[in-house]
N, C-alpha and C positions, 0 to 999 in steps of 0.2 A: 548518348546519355547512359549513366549507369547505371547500376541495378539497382544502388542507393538512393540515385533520383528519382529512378521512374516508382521504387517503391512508395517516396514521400507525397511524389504527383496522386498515387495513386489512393493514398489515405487520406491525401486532400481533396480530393474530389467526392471521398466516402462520405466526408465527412459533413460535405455544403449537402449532397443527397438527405443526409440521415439525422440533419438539422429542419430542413424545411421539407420535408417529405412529411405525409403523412403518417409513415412508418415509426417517427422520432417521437414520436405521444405529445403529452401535452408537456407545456414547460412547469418546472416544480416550483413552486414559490414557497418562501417559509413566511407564511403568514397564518394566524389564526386558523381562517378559512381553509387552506391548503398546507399542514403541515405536511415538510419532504423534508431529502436528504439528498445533503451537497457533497461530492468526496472529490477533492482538490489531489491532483498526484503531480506535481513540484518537479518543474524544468531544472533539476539542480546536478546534471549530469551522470555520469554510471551508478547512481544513489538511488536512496530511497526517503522519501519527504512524501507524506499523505496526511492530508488534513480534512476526518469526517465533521461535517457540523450538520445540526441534527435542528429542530425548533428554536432549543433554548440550551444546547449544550457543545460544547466539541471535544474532539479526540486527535490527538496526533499521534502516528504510527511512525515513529524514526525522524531522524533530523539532520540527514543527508550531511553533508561537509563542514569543516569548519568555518571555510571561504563563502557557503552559498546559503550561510544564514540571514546574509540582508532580504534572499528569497521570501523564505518564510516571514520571516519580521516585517516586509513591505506591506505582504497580505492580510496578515493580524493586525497590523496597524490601518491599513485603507476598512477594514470590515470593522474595525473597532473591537477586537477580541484583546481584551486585557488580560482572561483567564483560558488556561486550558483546565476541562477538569480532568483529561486520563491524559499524560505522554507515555506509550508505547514503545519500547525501545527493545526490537526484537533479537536483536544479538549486537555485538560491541565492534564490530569492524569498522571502520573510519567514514565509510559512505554510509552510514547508519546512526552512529553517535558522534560523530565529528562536531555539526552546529548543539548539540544536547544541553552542553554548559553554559554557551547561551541561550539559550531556550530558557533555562533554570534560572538563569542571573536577570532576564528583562522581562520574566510573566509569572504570573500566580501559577501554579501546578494545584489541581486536587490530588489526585494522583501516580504515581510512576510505577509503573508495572514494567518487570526486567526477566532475561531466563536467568537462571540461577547457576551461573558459574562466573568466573572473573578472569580478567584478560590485564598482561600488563603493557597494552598498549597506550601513546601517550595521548590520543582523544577519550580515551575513556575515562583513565586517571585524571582528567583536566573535568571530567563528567562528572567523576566519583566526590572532587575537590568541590566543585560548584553546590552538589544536593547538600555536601555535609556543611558548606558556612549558609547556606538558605535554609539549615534543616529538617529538610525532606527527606525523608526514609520510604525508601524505595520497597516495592512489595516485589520479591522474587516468587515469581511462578511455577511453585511443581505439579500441581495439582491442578485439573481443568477450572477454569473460572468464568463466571456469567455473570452479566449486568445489564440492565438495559435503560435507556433513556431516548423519552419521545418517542416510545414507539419502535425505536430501530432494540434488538436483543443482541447482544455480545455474544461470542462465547470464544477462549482462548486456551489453545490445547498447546500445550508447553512439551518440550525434548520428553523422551521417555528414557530417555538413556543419560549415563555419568559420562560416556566417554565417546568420541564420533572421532571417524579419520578426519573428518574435514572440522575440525573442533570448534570454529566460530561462525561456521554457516550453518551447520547441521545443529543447533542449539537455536535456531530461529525460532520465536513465538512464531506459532498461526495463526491468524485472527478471524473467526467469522461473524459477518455481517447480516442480519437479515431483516428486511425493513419488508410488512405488510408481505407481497406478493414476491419481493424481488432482493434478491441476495447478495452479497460480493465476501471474496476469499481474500487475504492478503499472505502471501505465503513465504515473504521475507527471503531468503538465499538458501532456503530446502536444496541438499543437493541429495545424492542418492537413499543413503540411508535415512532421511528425515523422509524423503518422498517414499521411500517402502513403507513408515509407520504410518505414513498416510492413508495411505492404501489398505492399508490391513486395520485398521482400528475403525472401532463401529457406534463411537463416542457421536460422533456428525456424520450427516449426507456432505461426500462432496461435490455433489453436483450445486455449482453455483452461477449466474447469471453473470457476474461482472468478476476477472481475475487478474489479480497483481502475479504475474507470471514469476515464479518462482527466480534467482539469483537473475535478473536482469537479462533472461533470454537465454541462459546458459542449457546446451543441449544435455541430457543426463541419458543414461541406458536405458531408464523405466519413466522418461519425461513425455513419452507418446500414452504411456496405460495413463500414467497420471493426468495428462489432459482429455483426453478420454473419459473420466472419470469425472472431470470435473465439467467438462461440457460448456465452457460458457457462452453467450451471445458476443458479451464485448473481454478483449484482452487487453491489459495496460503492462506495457513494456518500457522500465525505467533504464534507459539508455542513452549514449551519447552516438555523436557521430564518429568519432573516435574508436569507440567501444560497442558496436553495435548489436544487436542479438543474432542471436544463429540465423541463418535461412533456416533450415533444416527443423527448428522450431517455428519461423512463422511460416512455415507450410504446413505443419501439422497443426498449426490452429487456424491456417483456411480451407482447409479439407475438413474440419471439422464445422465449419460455415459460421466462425466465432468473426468479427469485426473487429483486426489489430490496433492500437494507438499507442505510437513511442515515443516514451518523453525528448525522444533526441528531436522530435519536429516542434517542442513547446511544451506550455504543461496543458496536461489532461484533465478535465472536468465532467463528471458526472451529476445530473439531476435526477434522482428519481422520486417518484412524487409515490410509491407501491407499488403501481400497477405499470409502467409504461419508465423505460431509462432515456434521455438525452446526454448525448458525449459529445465535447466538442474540443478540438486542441487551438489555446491560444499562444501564439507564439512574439514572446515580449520583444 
């Protein structure tokens, strides 16, 4: 068996434990009684697709491929989501804004928050073309920005710089999440330089409970401070089998005694209801 396998054996087994164990808290229900929060992270291969919904609101953070938009659109249609109010689109690279112009063209947007630079690749352009016949005018981000709703508080700390060697990754929005007692980071394809201003800026704590691990698993030089730093209990790694993430990163976040989940075994599902997270990976 290989390492590949015994790895998935081995997040599946995590995962029946951390389900029905008493460790897994209570399950979140969005109802009245029990307002939570659901964050869906989208089997849509080496990409990025995450769908928070909140009581009475949701946010989507990236819109992974052009091909694995029936993904998303399956989900929004079985849950009955006609409207987003925020799509997130944390940098313009193809596994990121590829489904985006559907996304624009088959739902309400409240609205589109972007980092603020342009790319002339042709999912973006196909992005750009969609907001401008729906006319939605897109909020570019230079400035840290906060919102909140139901309870969960935003906050989105944008590029600090004009110019990055890695030009479309390192211009990733960050996104923090923090609901009641329990937090999650979304940290889009930060590669070194986006991961030093992390570090260094005293805007947010980043210590967070649940983490969209930066570029899909990608090892970086300063990727051990940085998780470190961020400490989480659970880690969501947007990855294929194909394309999988470092070892060498997922041992640095089980030495760090975080609980891995890769979308290359399904998509990932988070309940948390404040106080207590449930994850579980369901594979379509």
């Amino acid at each position: 068996m290989g390492k590949q396998q015994i790895r998935k054996w081995y997040i599946f087994l995590i995962c029946i434990l951390f389900v029905f164990s008493g460790c897994a808290g209570k399950d979140a229900e969005f109802s009245t009684g029990n307002p939570g929060v659901r964050v869906t992270y989208f089997d849509v291969g080496k990409g990025d697709a995450i769908l928070i919904e909140t009581q009475g609101h949701t946010v989507l953070i990236d819109a992974g491929y052009d091909d694995t938009f029936p993904v998303i659109e399956g989900y929004l249609k079985k849950q009955g989501i006609q409207k987003l109010d925020y799509l997130a689109i944390t940098h313009f690279d193809k596994d990121h804004v590829g489904g985006a112009d559907r996304i624009v063209n088959n739902f309400d947007i409240g609205q589109v928050l972007q980092p603020d630079y342009e790319s002339d690749a042709g999912q973006y352009l196909e992005y750009c073309s969609a907001m401008e016949e729906k006319g939605v005018q897109p909020v570019s981000v230079t400035e840290p920005l906060q919102f909140g709703l139901d309870g969960a508080e935003f906050y989105i700390y944008p590029p600090q710089k004009e110019q990055y060697k890695e030009e479309d990754n390192d211009f990733s929005l960050v996104i923090s999440m923090v609901y009641r007692e329990k937090s999650f980071l979304f940290a889009g394809d930060c590669e070194k330089e986006r991961l030093d201003e992390l570090l260094a800026q005293t805007d947010f704590g980043l210590s967070h409970d649940v983490l969209k691990v930066p570029h899909h698993g990608k090892k970086e030089d300063n990727s051990g401070e940085f998780l470190a730093a961020v400490s989480p209990e659970a880690a969501v790694i947007t990855c294929s089998e194909e394309k999988p993430a470092s070892d060498k990163i997922c041992d640095m976040l089980t030495g760090l005694g975080a609980e891995i989940y890769l979308t290359a075994d399904g998509t990932v599902t988070c309940l948390c209801d404040g106080e207590s997270l449930q994850v579980f990976i369901s594979a379509e």
